[in-house]
Structures are given as C-alpha cells and as structure tokens.
C-alpha positions as CSV (number, residue, x, y, z in Angstrom):
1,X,-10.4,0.5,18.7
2,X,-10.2,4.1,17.8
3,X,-6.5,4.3,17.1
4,X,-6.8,1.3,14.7
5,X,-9.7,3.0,12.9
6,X,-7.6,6.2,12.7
7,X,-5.0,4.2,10.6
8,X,-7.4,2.8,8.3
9,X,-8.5,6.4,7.7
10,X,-4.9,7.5,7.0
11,X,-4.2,4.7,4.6
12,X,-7.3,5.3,3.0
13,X,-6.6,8.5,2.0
14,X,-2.6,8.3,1.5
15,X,-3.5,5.6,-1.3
16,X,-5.7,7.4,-3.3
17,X,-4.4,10.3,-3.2
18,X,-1.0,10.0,-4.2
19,X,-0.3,12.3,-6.6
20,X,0.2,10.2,-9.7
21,X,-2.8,8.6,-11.6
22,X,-1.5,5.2,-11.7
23,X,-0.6,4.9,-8.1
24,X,-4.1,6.5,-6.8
25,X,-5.9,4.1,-8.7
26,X,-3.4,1.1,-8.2
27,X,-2.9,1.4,-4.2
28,X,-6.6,3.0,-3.8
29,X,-8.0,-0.1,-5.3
30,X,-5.8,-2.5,-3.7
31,X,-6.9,-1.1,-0.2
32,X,-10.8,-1.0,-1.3
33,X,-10.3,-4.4,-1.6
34,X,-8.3,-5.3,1.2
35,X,-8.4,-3.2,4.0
36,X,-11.0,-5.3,6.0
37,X,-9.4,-8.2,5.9
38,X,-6.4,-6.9,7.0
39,X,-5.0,-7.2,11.0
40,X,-2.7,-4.7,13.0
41,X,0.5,-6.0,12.1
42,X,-0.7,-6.0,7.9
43,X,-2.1,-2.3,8.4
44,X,0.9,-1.5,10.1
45,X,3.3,-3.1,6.9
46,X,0.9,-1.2,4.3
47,X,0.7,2.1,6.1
48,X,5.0,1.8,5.8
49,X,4.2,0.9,2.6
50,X,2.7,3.9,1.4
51,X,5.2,6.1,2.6
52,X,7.2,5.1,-0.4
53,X,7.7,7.4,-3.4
54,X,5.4,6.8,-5.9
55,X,7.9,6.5,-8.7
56,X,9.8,3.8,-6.3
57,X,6.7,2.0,-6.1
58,X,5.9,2.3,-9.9
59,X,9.2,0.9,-10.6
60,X,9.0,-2.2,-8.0
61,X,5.4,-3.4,-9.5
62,X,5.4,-2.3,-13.5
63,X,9.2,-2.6,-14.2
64,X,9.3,-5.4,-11.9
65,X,12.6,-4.1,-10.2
66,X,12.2,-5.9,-6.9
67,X,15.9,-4.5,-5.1
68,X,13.7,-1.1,-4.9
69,X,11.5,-2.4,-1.8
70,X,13.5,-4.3,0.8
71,X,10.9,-5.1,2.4
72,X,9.0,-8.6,1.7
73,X,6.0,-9.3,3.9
74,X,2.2,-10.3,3.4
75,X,1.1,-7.0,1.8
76,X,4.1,-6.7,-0.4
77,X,3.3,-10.4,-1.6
78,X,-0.4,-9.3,-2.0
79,X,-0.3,-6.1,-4.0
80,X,2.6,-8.0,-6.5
81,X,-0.4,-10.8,-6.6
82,X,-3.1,-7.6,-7.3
C-alpha cells in the first residue's frame, strides 16, 4: 500500500525532527520502536499525534499534565507507557 507507506514516511520524519531535542529523541525513538507494529487506525492516531506543539506534548508526558491532550487512545496509552 503505497499511501500507507507514505504515512509511515511522514511520521518518520515529523518525530525526529521536531525541533526541540527532547522531543526528537523522545517521539523518534518511540516510533523506531513502534512503527511496525502499528495498523492504519494507530498510524493514523500518532500521525494526529504529532501535529501537536512540542511544548504541549513536553508538558502532557514530563509534567504529567494530562488535560493538555484530549485525546486517549492506544498510542497515547503507549508513549505515557514509553
């Protein structure tokens, strides 16, 4: 599926190249380690993911301030887990 492999490109490169440190090595690692396990629906909810701020994201997973990310699915629960 070309579109599919498209997406894991993009996500690919939006998470390790995020512009802060922390996040690139964060989200770049979590998707090393993830991304081929992952089906549409989970690419889908981590390619959302990562259009969040970085500083949003920072304060979701080290300040734990969960009301930041509304959103609570498989990869949100996976990356808190990371």
């Amino acid at each position: 599926m070309k579109n599919k492999k498209n997406l894991i490109n993009q996500i690919i490169y939006r998470s390790s190249r995020r512009g802060s440190k922390e996040m690139d090595l964060l989200l770049g690692n979590f998707v090393k380690k993830y991304i081929n396990a992952l089906d549409d629906e989970d690419l889908s909810d981590l390619y959302e993911l990562l259009s969040i701020e970085d500083e949003i994201i920072y304060k979701w997973y080290y300040k734990k301030r969960y009301n930041l990310i509304t959103t609570n699915n498989k990869i949100t629960k996976m990356l808190k887990e990371y």
